[in-house]
C-alpha positions in Angstrom: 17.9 3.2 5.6 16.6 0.9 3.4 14.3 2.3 0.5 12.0 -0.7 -1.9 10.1 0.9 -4.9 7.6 -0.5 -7.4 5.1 0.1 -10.4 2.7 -1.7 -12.0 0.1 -0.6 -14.6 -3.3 -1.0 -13.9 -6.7 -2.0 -16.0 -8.3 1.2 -15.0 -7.9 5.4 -14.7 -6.6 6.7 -12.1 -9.5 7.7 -10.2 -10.7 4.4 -10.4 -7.2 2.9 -9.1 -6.7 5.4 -6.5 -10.3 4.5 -5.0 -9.7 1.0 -4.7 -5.9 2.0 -3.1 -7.7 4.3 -0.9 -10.3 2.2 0.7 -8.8 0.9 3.9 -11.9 -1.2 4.5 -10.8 -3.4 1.8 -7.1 -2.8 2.2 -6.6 -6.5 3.4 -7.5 -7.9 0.3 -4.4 -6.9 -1.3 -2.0 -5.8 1.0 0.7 -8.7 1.7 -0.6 -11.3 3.8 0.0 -11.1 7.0 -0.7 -7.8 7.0 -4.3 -6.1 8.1 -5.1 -2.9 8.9 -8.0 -1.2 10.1 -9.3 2.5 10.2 -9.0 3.7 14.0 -9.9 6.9 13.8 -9.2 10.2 11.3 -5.6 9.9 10.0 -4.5 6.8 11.4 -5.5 3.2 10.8 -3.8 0.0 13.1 -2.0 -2.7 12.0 -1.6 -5.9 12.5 -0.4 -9.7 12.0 2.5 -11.5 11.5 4.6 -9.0 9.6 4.2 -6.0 11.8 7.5 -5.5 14.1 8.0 -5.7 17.6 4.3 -7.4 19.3 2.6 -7.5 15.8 -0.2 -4.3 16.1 1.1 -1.2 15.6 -1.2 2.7 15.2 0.0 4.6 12.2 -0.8 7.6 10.2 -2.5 7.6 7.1 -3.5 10.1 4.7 -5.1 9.7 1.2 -4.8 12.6 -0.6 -7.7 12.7 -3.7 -6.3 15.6 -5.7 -3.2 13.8 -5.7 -3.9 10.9 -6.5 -1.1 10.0 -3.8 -1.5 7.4 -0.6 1.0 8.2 2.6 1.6 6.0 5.8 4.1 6.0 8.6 4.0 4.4 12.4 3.2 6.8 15.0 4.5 4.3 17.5 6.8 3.0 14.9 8.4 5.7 13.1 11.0 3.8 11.3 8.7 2.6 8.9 7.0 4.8 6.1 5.9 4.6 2.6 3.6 6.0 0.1 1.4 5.1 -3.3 1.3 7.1 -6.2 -1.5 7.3 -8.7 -0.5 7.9 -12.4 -2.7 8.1 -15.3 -1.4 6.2 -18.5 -2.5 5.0 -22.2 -6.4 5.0 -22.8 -8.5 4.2 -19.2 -5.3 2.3 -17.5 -3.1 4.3 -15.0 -0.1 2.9 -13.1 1.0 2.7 -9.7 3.9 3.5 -7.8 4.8 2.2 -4.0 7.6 3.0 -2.1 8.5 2.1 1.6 11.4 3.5 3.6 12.8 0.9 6.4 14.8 3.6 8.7 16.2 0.7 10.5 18.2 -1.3 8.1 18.8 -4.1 10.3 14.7 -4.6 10.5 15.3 -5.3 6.5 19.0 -6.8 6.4 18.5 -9.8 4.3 15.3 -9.4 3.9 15.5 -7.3 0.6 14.1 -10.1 -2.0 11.4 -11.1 0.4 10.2 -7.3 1.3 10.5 -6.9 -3.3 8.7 -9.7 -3.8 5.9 -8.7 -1.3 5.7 -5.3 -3.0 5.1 -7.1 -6.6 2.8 -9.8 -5.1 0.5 -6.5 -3.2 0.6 -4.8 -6.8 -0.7 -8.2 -8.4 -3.2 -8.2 -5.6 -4.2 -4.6 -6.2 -4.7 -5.1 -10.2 -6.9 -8.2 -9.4 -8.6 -6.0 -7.0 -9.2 -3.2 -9.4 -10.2 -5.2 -12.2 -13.0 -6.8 -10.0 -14.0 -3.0 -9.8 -14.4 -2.3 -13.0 -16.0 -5.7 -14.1 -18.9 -5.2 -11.6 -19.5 -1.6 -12.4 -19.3 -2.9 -16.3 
């Protein structure tokens, strides 16, 4: 098993953060591209593109979890993959995120480790920008 972790603070609270990481109609704009996902019914959402496994579109399970502040996903028809995002509040109105993803099948991230850490930071980067184009247009 392979396990990649990541934080980044964010330019907003928590609840703010969390609605934005929540939102899986505009999920695409910060996920890692090559990545899209779309809701497909309650608790699961599809994915797709060129850095799913196997035929590229895959169902999973997803659960966002408000009162704490917490994101989870795993593939139904893919179980070796999982991860979750964690909500934190910080220092005055920013908060700071935490994403981890478990690969199950270490030979789906052999090698791959730098490339799967720098997606992580890149999707966080996205997220902030994300976030802090939420709070400008409600400002």
């Amino acid at each position: 098993m392979a396990e990649f972790e990541a934080t980044r603070g964010m330019p907003a609270e928590s609840m703010v953060v969390f609605g934005v990481a929540s939102d899986v109609e505009i999920m695409d704009r910060w996920l890692p591209q090559g990545l899209s996902v779309h809701g497909s019914g309650p608790g699961t959402v599809e994915a797709d593109g060129s850095l799913v496994p196997g035929d590229g579109r895959h169902e999973g399970l997803f659960r966002a979890s408000e009162d704490q502040l917490r994101v989870e996903w795993g593939g139904r028809d893919h179980p070796d993959y999982s991860g979750w995002l964690q909500v934190a509040d910080s220092a005055a109105g920013t908060s700071e995120v935490t994403v981890h993803i478990s690969l199950l099948d270490e030979a789906q991230s052999g090698g791959r480790a730098e490339e799967v850490r720098e997606l992580l930071d890149r999707s966080l980067d996205r997220l902030a920008d994300e976030v802090q184009r939420r709070v400008s247009d409600a400002g």
